[in-house]
N, C-alpha and C positions, 0 to 999 in steps of 0.2 A: 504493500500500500504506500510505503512511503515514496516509491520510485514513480508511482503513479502521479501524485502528490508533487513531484518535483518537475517530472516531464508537464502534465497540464501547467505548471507556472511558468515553464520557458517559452510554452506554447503559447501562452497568451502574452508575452512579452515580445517574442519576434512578430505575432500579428500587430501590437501596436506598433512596433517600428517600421514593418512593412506597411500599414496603413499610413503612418505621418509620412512617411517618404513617398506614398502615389499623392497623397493628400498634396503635399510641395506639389510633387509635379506637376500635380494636374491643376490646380492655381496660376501656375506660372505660362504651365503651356496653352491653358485654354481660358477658362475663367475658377470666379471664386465658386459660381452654381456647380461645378463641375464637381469642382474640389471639397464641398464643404461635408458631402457624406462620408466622405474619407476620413475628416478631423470626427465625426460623430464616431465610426467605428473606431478611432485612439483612441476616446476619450472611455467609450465602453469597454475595449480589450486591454485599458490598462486597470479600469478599477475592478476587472475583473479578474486583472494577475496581484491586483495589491489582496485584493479577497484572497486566493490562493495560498498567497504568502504572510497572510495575516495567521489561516489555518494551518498550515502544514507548519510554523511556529507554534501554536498553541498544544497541537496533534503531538508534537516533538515533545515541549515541557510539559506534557499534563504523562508521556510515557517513562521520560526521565525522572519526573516527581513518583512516579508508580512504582519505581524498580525499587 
């Protein structure tokens, strides 16, 4: 479970980077219409890796606190 736990948080941390980075481009190359679904999915795939790693912290000390 833990490996689970770590791969879902990279996962949603390379979709927000990959999202701000089309998000750029596609602002610059086209308009901000273009671009601005792009910054919506950062904004979602990152508080959704901050979630992640809020849990898979607690998941960690509540196992360490158990031993």
């Amino acid at each position: 479970m833990k490996a689970y736990n770590r791969i879902m948080e990279y996962f949603w941390l390379v979709v927000a980077i990959t999202s701000a980075a089309l998000g750029i481009f596609m602002t610059f190359e086209h308009s901000w219409e273009d671009g601005k679904y792009f910054y919506i999915a950062t904004a979602m795939s990152t508080l959704l890796y901050l979630m992640r790693r809020f849990y898979r912290k607690t998941v960690e000390r509540q196992s360490k606190d158990g031993e």
